[in-house]
C-alpha positions in Angstrom: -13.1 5.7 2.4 -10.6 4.6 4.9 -10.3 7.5 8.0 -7.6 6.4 11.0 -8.5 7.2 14.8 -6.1 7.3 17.5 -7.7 5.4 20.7 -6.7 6.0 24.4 -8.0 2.5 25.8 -7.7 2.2 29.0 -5.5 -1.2 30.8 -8.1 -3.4 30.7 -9.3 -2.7 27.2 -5.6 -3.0 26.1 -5.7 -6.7 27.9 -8.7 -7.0 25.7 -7.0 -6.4 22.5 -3.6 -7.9 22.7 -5.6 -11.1 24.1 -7.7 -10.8 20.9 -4.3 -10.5 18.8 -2.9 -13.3 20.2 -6.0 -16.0 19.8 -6.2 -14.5 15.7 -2.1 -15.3 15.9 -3.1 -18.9 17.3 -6.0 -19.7 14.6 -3.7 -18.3 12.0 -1.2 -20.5 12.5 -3.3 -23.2 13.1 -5.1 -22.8 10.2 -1.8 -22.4 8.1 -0.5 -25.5 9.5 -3.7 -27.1 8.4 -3.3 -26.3 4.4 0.5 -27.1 4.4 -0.2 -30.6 6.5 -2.5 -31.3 3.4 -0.6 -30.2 0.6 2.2 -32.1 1.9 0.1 -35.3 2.2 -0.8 -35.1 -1.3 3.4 -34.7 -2.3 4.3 -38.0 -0.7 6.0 -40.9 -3.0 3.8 -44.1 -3.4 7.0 -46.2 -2.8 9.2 -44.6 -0.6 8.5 -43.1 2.9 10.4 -39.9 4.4 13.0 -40.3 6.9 11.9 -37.8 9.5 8.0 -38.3 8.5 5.1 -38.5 7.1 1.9 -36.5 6.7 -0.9 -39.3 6.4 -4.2 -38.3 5.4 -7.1 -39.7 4.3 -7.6 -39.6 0.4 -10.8 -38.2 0.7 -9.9 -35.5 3.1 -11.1 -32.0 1.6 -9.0 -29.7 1.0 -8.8 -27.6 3.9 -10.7 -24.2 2.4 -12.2 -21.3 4.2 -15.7 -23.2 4.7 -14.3 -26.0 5.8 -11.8 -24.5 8.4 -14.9 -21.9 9.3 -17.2 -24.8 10.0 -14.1 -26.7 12.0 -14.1 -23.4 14.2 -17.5 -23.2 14.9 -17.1 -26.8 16.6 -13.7 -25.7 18.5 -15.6 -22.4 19.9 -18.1 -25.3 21.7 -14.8 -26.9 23.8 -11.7 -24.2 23.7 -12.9 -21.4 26.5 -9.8 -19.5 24.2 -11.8 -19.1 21.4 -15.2 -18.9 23.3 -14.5 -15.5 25.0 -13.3 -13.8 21.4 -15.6 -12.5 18.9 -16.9 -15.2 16.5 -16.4 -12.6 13.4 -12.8 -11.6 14.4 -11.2 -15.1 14.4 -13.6 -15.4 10.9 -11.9 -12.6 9.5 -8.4 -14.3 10.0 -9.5 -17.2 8.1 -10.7 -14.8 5.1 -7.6 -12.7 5.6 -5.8 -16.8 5.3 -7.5 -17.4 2.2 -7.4 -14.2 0.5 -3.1 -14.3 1.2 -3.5 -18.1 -0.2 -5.3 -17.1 -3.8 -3.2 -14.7 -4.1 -0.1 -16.9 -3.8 -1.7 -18.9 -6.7 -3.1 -16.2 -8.5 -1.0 -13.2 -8.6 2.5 -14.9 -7.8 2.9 -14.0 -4.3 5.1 -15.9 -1.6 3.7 -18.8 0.9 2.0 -17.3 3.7 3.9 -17.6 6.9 4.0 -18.3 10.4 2.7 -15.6 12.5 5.4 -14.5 15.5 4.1 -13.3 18.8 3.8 -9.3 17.9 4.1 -10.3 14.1 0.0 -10.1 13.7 -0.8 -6.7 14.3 -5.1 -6.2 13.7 -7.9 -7.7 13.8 -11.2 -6.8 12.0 -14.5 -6.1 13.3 -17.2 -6.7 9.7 -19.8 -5.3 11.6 -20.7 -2.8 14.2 -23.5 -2.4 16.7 -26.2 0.3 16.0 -24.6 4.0 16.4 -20.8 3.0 17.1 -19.2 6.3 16.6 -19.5 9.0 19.0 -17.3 12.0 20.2 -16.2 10.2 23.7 -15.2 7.2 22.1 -15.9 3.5 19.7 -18.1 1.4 20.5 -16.2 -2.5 20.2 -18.1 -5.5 20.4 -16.9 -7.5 23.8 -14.3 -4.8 24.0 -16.6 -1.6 25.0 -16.7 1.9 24.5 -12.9 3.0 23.5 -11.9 6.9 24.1 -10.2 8.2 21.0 -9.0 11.4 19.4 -11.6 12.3 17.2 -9.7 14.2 15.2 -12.4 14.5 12.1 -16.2 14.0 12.1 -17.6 11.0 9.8 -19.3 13.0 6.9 -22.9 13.0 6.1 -24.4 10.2 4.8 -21.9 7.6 4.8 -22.2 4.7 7.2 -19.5 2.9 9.3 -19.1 -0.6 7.3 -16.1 -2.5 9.4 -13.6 -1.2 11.8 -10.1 -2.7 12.0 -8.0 -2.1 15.3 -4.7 -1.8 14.6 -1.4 -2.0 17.0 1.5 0.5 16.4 4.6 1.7 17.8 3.0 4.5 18.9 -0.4 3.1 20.2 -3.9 1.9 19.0 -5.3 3.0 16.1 -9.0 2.5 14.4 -9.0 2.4 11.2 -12.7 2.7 10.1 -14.5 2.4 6.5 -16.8 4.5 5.8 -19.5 3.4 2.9 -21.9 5.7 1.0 -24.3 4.2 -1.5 -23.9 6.5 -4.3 -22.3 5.8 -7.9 -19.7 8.4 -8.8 -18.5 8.3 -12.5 -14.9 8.2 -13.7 -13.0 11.9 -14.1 -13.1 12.5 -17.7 -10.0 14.1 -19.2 -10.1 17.8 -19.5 -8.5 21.3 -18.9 -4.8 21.8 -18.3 -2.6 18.4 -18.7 0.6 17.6 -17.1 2.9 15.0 -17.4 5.0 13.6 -14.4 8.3 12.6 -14.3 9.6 10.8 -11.3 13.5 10.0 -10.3 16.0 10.7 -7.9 18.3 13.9 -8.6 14.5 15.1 -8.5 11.7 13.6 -7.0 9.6 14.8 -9.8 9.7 16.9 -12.6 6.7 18.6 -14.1 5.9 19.7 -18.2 5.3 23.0 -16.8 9.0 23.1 -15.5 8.3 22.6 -11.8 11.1 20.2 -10.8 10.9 19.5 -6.7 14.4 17.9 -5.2 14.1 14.5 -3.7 14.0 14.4 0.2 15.9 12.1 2.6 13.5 10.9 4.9 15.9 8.0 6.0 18.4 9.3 5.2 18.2 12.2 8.1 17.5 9.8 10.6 19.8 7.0 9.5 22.4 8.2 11.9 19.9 7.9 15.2 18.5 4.1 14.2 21.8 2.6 13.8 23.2 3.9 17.4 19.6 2.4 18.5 20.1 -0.9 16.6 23.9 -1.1 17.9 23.0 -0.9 21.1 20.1 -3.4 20.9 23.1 -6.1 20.1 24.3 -5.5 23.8 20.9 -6.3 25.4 19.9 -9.2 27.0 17.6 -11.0 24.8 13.9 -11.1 26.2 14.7 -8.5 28.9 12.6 -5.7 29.4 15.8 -3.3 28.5 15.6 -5.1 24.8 11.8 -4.5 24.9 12.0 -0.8 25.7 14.7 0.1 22.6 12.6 -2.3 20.1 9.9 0.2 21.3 12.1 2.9 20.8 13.2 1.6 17.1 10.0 0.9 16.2 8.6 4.4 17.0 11.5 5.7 14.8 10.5 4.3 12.0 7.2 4.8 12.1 8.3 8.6 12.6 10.3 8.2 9.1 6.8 6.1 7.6 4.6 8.5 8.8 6.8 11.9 7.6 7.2 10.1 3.9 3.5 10.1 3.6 2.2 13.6 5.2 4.7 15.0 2.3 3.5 13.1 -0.5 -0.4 13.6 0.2 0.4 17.8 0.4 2.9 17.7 -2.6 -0.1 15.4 -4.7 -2.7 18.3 -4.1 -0.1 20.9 -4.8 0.1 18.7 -8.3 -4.1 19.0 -8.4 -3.7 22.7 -8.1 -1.5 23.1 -10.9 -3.6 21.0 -13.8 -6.5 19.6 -14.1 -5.2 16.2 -15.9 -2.3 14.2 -15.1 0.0 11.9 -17.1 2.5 9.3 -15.2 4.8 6.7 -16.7 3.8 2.8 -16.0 6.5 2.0 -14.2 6.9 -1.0 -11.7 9.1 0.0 -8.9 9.2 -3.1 -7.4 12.4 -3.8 -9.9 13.8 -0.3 -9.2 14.2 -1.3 -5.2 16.2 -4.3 -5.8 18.5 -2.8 -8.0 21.6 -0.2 -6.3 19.8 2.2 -6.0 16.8 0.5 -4.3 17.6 2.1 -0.4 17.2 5.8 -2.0 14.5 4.0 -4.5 12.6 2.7 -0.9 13.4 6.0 0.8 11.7 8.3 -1.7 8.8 6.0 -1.4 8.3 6.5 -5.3 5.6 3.6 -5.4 3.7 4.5 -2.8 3.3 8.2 -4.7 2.8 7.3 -8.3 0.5 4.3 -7.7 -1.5 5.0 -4.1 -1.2 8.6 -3.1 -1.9 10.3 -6.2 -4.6 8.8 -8.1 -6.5 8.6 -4.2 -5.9 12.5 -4.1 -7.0 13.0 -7.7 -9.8 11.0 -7.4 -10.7 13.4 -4.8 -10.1 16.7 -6.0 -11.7 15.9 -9.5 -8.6 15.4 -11.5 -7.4 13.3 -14.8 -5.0 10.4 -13.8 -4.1 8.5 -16.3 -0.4 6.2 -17.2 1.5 6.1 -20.7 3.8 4.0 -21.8 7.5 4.6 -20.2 9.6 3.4 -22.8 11.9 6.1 -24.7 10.1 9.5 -22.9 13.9 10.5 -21.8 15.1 9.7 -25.4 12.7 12.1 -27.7 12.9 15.6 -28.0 9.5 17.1 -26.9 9.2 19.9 -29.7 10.1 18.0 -32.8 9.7 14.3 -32.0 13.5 13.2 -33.0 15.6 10.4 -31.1 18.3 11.9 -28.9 20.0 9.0 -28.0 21.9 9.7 -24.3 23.2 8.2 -21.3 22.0 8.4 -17.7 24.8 10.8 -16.7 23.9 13.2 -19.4 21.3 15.3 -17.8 20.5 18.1 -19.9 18.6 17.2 -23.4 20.5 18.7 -27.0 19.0 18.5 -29.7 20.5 18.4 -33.3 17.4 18.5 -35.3 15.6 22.1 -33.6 18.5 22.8 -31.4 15.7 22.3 -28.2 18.2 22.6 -25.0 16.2 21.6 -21.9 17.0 19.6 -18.8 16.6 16.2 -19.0 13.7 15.6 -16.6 11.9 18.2 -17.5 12.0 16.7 -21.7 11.1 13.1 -20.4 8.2 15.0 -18.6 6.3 16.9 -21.6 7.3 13.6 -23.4 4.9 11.9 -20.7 1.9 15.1 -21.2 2.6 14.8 -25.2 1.6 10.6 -25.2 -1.0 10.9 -22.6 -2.8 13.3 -24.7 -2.6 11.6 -28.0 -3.8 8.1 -25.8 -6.9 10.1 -25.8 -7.1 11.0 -28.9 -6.8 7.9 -30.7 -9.0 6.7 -28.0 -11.6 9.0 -29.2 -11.2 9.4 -32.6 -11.3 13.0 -33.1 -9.2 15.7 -31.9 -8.9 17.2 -28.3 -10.3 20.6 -28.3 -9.0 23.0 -25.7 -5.5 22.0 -25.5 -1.9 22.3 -27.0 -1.3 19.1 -28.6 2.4 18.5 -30.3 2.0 17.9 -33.7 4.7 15.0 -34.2 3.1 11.5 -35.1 6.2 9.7 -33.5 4.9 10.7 -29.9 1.6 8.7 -30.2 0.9 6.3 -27.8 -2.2 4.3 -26.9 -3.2 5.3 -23.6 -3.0 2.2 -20.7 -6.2 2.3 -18.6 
């Protein structure tokens, strides 16, 4: 587990951290520079030379990896006084965080890491901690010192503080610790009373029990306030200390909207856990929704952050089923006798001419979702589910996605 701790550092200690910030900027971008240096080497034409340049290496130059770079760092500790003075594990951490971002652009598709701006690199990670670093007056930091900080809630018993991140925000310091406990803790079987999810924007979401909950603005009520703030930032002088007090004040806005967004969704997931004890969402990716015209209300609603972060952490918590189906076709079915309806997305209440079943439309798509997710687990197990309703159709089955 993850908790967050405000800190109250006092001016020296904030030197301390923004001059930690900026050396893990510097190694960064050194170390980015590095990899692309290299790769480009290797693109170079064996008959033609560029016009602006060249990156000449040797042919047996290794690739520029985490060991290598980490071992290259070692040495540069021994002559830079920079580097000297900063934790050896903090600018270490910076080369993992390098290569994990670089894997991933291979592996998972992601873009090209980037140049890091001065305020663009935000934390930096402490792997371990000395012995007993948590206390009510304040966190103990390596080379940094005993920070004060609100603590808000105590570290339960038995778990053990693994790593501690420091983190800058608009609004101040933060310490974001994790918190290990060596203790296996099984999946959450399916059982008691199911519910299927339907998310959208007329309605944020839309239960199978008929609980539909309207989709709030969090950007939208505030919209009106940034852009005064980012109209007038056009009129300051850029670098002044004017421009530097309203991107302060901007920044603290939207951390306002950020932070509003996610208090709501972690209360209105447990108000989901008290109603059921299992629950079924729709695999959707989002990520195509926000580009799309309605990706501003898409990215206000924060519907990915809910569906795929907030909800199965909180249901993980209290004990609860979460599990996806299949998305495609739960708006066009009708729940109680398993017929196509065939409709538009302006048509938003659900007819149909087989059972004459007249529901809204959100609501249908919803005990759609509850209907597959139930008979995922029972083709997944072979025999029936005992101790729930099940809808007898055979056209609602679905293979369960785990």
């Amino acid at each position: 587990m993850t908790y967050a701790y405000k800190l109250k550092p006092t001016p020296q200690q904030v030197l301390d951290i923004e001059e930690n910030l900026n050396v893990c900027r510097k190694v960064w971008n050194y170390a980015l520079r590095e990899r692309k240096d290299w790769c480009a080497s290797r693109k170079s034409p064996v008959n033609a030379c560029s016009i602006r340049g060249e990156y000449i290496l040797c042919a047996d130059e290794p690739f520029p990896d985490y060991r290598v770079q980490a071992k290259r760092l070692t040495e540069a500790r021994k002559h830079i006084p920079e580097l000297a003075n900063t934790h050896s594990q903090i600018l270490q951490q910076t080369l993992r965080q390098l290569e994990r971002a670089w894997d991933d652009m291979h592996k998972r598709g992601f873009g090209f890491p980037r140049f890091k701006k001065r305020h663009n690199l935000r934390s930096f990670v402490f792997p371990q901690l000395g012995k007993n670093p948590v206390s009510a007056e304040g966190l103990k930091l390596p080379k940094i010192g005993i920070v004060a900080w609100y603590y808000s809630r105590p570290i339960p018993e038995g778990f053990g503080v693994k790593q501690a991140r420091v983190v800058r925000k608009a609004s101040g310091y933060f310490a974001m610790l994790t918190l290990q406990l060596d203790v296996s803790i099984p999946d959450v079987p399916f059982h008691g009373h199911p519910i299927g999810v339907d998310v959208g924007l007329e309605y944020f979401l839309s239960t199978s029990d008929g609980v539909q909950v309207k989709r709030p603005r969090f950007f939208g009520e505030l919209q009106r306030q940034l852009k005064l703030l980012q109209r007038r930032l056009k009129t300051k002088q850029r670098g002044s200390a004017n421009e530097a007090k309203l991107r302060r004040k901007i920044a603290r806005l939207h951390e306002r909207i950020a932070d509003t967004r996610k208090d709501w969704h972690f209360k209105l997931a447990h108000q989901l856990c008290d109603q059921g004890d299992s629950i079924f969402v729709e695999d959707l990716d989002f990520r195509i929704t926000a580009k799309g015209m309605l990706g501003k209300h898409t990215l206000d609603a924060g519907l990915g952050q809910f569906v795929n972060q907030i909800l199965p952490w909180v249901c993980f918590q209290r004990g609860v089923f979460y599990g996806k189906v299949d998305p495609k076709g739960t708006s066009q079915q009708c729940p109680d006798c398993g017929a196509r309806v065939s409709k538009d997305l302006s048509l938003r209440i659900h007819h149909c001419p087989e059972c004459g079943s007249i529901k809204p439309r959100d609501i249908v798509a919803a005990q759609v979702i509850c209907t597959r997710g139930q008979r995922g687990i029972e083709n997944v197990c072979g025999v029936e589910v005992t101790g729930i309703l099940v809808t007898g159709s055979s056209q609602l089955a679905m293979k369960q996605k785990t």
